[in-house]
Every structure is written in C-alpha cells, then in structure tokens.
Residue, then its C-alpha position, 0 to 999 in steps of 0.5 A: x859359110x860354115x863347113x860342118x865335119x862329115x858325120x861318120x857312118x855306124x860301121x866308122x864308128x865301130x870301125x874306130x872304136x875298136x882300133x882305139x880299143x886295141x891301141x889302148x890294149x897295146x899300151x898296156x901290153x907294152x908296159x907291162x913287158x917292160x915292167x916284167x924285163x925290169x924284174x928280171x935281175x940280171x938278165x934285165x938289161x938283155x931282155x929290155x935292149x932285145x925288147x926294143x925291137x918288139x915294141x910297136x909304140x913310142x912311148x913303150x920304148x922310151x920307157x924301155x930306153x929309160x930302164x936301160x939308162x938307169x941300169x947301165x948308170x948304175x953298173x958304170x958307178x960301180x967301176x972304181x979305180x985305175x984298171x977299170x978305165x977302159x971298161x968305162x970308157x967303153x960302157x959311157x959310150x954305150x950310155x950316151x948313145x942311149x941318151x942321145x936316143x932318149x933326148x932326140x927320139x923318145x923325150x916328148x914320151x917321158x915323165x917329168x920325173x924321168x926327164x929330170x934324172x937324165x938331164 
C-alpha cells in the first residue's frame, strides 16, 4: 500500500513560506555583517570574534571563523626573529584553536576554496 504525504492546509503553506522567507532574510543579513567586519581594518579582528556570538546560522560563523583564521595567519607571518617566540608561540595556539573549530564544527559550510587554504 501506498502512503501519500499529508497535503499541508493553506495557513501551513503560508505558515512555511514566510519562515523560509525569513531564513533566506537571515542569511543575507548575516553575510553581510561579516562582510562589513571584514572592512573594518584594524578593529576587524575585534568586531568579527564579538560577531560569533550574534550570529544564529552555521554557515555565517564558518565564514566568520574563516576571516578570523586568514587574519590571524596573516599577522603571525609577520612576526620575524628571536625575540618574537613567545608572541608566536602564544598567537599559534589561538590560531589552531580557531582551526580545530573550523575542521570540527563549520567545515560542511565552506567552499572549496576555503577549505583548500586551511588544509
């Protein structure tokens, strides 16, 4: 015997249509937040780590994560010589931390690209 799907009543429709609305409203609210914390120079890295905690979808803080990563790599490769050790012993811990979150939580939501940089 066949089992058919239960047709969804007018108001279930509706009901669905506009929380699909919303979600497709969040994403792009969330992106661009992240986009504009990119922008922000200096205080990019401050304003994307206290942006984690207001981002609701995965997605969003993988990318989120992503930045931070990209960030912090960049400012460790600038750390050159003797007397700089300490500062990168100190900053490659806060980068793995990051990676092992990107590798463990948020990989499914990046790009390809993405997931070749930090492999």
């Amino acid at each position: 015997p066949k089992s058919k799907a239960p047709v969804k009543s007018k108001k279930e429709q509706i009901l669905e249509a506009n929380k699909n609305k919303k979600n497709e409203k969040l994403v792009d609210d969330e992106k661009k937040m992240v986009q504009f914390a990119m922008q922000q120079g200096k205080n990019a890295m401050f304003i994307l780590e206290n942006l984690m905690n207001k981002l609701e979808l995965a997605p969003s803080r993988a990318a989120c994560t992503y930045q931070q990563i990209t960030r912090m790599a960049d400012e460790f490769s600038v750390l050159e010589g003797k007397n700089l050790v300490e500062k990168r012993r100190v900053r490659g811990v806060a980068i793995v931390n990051k990676l092992k979150d990107l590798f463990t939580i948020y990989w499914d939501h990046l790009d390809d690209r993405q997931k070749d940089y930090v492999s």
